[in-house]
C-alpha positions as CSV (number, residue, x, y, z in Angstrom):
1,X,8.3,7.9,-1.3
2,X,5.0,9.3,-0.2
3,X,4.2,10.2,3.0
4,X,0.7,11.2,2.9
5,X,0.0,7.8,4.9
6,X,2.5,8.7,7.9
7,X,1.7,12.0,7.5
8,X,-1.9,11.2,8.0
9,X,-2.1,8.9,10.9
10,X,0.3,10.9,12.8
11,X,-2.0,13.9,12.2
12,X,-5.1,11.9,13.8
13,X,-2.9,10.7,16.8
14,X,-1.9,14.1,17.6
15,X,-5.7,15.3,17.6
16,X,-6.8,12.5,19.7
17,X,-4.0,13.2,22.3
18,X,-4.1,17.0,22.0
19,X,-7.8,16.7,22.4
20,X,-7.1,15.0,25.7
21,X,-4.5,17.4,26.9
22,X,-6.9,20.3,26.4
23,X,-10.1,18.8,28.0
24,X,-7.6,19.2,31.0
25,X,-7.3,14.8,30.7
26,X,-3.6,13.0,31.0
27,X,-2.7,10.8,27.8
28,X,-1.0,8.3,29.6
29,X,-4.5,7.5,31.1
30,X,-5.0,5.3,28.0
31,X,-2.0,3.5,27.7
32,X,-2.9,0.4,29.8
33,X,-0.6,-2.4,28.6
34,X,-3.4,-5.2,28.9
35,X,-6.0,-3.4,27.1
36,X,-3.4,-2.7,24.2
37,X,-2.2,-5.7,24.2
38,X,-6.0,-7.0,23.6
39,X,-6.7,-5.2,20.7
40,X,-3.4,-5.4,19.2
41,X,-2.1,-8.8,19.5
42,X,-6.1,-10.5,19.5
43,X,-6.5,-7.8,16.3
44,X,-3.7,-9.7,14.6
45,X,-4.4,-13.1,15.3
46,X,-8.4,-12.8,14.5
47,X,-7.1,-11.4,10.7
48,X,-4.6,-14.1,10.7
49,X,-7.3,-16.8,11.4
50,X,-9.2,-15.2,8.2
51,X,-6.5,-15.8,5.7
52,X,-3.0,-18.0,4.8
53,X,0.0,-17.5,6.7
54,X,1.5,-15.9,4.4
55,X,-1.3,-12.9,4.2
56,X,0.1,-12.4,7.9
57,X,3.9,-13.1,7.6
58,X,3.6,-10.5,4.8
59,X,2.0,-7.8,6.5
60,X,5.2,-6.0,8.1
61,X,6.3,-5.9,4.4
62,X,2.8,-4.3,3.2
63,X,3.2,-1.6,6.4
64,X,6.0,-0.7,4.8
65,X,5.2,-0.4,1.2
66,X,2.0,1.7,2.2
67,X,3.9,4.2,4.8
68,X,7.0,4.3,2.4
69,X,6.4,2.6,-1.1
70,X,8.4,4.0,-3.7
71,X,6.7,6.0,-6.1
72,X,7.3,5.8,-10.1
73,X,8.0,8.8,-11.9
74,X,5.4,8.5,-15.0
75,X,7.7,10.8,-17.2
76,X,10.8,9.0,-16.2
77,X,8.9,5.6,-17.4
78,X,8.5,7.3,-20.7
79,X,11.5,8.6,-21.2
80,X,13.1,5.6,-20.3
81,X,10.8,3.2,-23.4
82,X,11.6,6.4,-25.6
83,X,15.1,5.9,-25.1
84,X,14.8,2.2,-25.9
85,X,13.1,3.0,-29.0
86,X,15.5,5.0,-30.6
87,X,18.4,2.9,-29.8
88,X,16.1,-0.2,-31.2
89,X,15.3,1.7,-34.0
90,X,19.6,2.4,-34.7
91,X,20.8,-0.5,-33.7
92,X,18.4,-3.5,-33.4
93,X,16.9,-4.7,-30.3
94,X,20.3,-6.7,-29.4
95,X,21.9,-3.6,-28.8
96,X,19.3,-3.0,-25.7
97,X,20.9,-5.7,-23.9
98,X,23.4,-3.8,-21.8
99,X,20.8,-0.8,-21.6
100,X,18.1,-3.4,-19.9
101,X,21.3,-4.1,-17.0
102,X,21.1,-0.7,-15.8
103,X,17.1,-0.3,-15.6
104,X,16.1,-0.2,-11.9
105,X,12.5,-1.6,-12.7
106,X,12.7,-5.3,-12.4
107,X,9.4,-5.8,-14.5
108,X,10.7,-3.3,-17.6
109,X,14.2,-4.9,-17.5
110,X,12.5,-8.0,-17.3
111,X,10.5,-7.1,-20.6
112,X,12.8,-5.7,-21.9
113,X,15.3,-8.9,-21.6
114,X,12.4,-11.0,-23.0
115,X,12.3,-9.0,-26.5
116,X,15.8,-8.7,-26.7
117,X,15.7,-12.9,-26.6
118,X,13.6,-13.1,-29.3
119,X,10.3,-13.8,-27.7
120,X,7.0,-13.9,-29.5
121,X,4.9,-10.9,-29.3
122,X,2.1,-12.7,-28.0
123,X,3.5,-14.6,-25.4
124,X,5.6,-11.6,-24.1
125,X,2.0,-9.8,-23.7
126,X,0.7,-13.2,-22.1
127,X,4.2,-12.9,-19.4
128,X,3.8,-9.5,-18.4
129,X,0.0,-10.1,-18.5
130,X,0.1,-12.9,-16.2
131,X,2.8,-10.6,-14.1
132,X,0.7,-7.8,-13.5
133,X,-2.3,-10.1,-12.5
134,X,-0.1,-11.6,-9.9
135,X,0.9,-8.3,-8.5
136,X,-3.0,-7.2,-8.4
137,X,-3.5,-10.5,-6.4
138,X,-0.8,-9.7,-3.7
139,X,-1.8,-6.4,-3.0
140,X,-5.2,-7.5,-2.6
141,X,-4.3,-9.6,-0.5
142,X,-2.6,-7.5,1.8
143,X,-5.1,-4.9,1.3
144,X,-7.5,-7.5,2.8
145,X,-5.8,-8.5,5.5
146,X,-5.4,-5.3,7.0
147,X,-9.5,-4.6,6.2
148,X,-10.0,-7.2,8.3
149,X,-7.7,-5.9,10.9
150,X,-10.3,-3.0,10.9
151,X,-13.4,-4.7,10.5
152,X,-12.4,-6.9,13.8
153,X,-10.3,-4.3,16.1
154,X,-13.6,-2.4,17.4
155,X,-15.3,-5.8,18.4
156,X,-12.0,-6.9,20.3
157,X,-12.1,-3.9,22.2
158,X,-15.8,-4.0,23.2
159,X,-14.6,-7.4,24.5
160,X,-12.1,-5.8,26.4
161,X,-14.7,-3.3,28.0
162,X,-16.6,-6.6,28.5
163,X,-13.8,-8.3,30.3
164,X,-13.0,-5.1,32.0
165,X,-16.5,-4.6,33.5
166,X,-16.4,-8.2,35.5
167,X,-13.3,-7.1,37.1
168,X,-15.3,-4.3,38.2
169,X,-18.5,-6.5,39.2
170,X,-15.8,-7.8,41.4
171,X,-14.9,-5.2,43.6
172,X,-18.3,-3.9,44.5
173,X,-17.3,-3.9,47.8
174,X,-14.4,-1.1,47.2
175,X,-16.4,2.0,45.8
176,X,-13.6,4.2,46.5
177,X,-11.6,1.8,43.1
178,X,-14.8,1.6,40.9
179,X,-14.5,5.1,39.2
180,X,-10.6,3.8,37.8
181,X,-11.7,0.2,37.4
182,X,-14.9,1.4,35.0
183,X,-12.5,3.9,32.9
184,X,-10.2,1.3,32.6
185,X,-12.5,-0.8,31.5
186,X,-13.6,1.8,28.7
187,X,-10.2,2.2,27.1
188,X,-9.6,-1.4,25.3
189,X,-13.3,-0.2,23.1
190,X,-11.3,3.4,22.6
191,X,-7.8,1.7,21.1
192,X,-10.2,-0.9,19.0
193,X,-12.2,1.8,17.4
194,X,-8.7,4.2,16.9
195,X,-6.7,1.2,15.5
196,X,-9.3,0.6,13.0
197,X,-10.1,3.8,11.9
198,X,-6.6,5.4,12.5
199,X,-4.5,2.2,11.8
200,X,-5.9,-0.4,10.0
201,X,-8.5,0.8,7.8
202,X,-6.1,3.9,6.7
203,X,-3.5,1.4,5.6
204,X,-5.7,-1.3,3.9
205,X,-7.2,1.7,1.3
206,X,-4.0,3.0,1.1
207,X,-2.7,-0.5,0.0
208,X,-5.7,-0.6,-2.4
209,X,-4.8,2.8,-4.0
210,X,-0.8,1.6,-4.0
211,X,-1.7,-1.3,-6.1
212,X,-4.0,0.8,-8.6
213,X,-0.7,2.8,-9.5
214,X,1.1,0.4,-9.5
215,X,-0.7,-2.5,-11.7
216,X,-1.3,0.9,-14.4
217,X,2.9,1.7,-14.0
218,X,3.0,-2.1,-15.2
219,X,0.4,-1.8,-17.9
220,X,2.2,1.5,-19.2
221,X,5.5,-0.7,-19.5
222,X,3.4,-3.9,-21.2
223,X,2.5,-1.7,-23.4
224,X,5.9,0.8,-24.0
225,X,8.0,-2.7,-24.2
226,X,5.9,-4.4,-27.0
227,X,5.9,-1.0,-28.9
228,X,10.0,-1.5,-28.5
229,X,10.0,-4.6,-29.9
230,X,7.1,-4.2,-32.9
231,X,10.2,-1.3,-33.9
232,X,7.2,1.3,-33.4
233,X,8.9,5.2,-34.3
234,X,10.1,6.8,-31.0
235,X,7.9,9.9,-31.4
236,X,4.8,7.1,-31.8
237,X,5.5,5.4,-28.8
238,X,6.2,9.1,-26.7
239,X,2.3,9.8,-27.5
240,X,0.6,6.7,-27.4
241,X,2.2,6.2,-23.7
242,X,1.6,9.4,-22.5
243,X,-2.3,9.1,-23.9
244,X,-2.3,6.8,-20.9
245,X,-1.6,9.3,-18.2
246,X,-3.9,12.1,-16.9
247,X,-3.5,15.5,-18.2
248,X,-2.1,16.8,-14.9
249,X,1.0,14.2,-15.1
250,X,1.6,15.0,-18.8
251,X,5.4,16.8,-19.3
252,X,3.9,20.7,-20.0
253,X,5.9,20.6,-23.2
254,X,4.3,17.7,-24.5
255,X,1.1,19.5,-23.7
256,X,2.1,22.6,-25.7
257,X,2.7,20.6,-28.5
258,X,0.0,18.9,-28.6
């Protein structure tokens, strides 16, 4: 798990509030139900009308892989192919059969599975090719959607403030209520622009970055599984995977070696 993204946004929520508290100003002043509900709920449906249903049935799921997706140990992965090499290498690739039950990544065991069965070099590449381009789609896609949440959320709220303002217009007559009415008015453009730039835009990168790692965690098994299956030497396979990590993520005695 990495928290960086909870960690962050919590961070820029406690400014905004602490800010308040020490200007002397009461944070509940901004939570007006009708103004959040505005920008929330309109937010939503605006980036809902911009996509399939499915970008927006699928966006509680993408919340959670950007605030809490699991995060794949590059050296494990290694270790892991390595493993499967030598046993390959002593046994043949049936012998991997039982190994591939116990592998908690569904796209290795998967790979894995598929050389075991006999498939053809080339058209294992082509399945795990065409696997990590439909991963790269979805997380665009949810990447998008939430970009759009952060594109429309400030224009939502100005159209709260909009709203807000004719309800002022209409009680001209009380001046003594004109001085809550207009700062009222003022806080559905305040939770637009903080949703985006707090929320939504935070999340959509994050997203973005999520599926970078993980379309290169695939690529590194692609490429560790068709080395299992060629019969590559264990040692071989070790380097030529790590070669496709930065140095900083390289295992320090591998390193040394080198």
């Amino acid at each position: 798990m990495d928290p960086g993204t909870l960690i962050g946004i919590g961070l820029a929520f406690a400014a905004v509030f602490g800010s308040m508290i020490m200007e002397g100003g009461n944070p509940a002043a901004i939570l007006l139900p009708p103004a959040m509900f505005l920008v929330f709920v309109g937010t939503f449906g605006v980036a809902m009308a911009c996509g399939l249903m499915k970008d927006a049935t699928g966006a509680l799921a993408a919340v959670k892989t950007a605030l809490m997706g699991k995060k794949h140990s590059a050296d494990e992965t290694v270790a892991t192919l390595v493993s499967f090499a030598e046993r390959a290498r002593r046994e043949g690739l049936l012998a991997l059969e039982e190994m591939a039950k116990s592998v908690d990544d569904p796209f290795m065991r998967k790979g894995i599975e598929l050389a075991v069965d006999g498939t053809d070099p080339d058209e294992l590449r082509d399945i795990m090719e065409a696997e990590i381009a439909s991963k790269k789609n979805a997380d665009k896609a949810g990447a998008k959607f939430f970009a759009d949440m952060g594109g429309f959320a400030p224009t939502l709220g100005i159209i709260g403030t909009v709203l807000g303002l004719i309800h002022v217009l209409e009680n001209l007559s009380q001046p003594e209520k004109l001085g809550h009415l207009i700062a009222g008015a003022f806080v559905a453009t305040l939770w637009g622009v903080l949703t985006a730039n707090v929320m939504w835009l935070p999340i959509g990168n994050k997203l973005k970055r999520v599926g970078e790692v993980e379309a290169h965690h695939m690529q590194l098994v692609m490429e560790g599984v068709l080395a299992v299956q060629a019969g590559a030497n264990p040692r071989v396979i070790e380097q030529k995977l790590l070669s496709y990590l930065p140095a900083a993520e390289r295992p320090e005695s591998t390193e040394k070696a080198a």
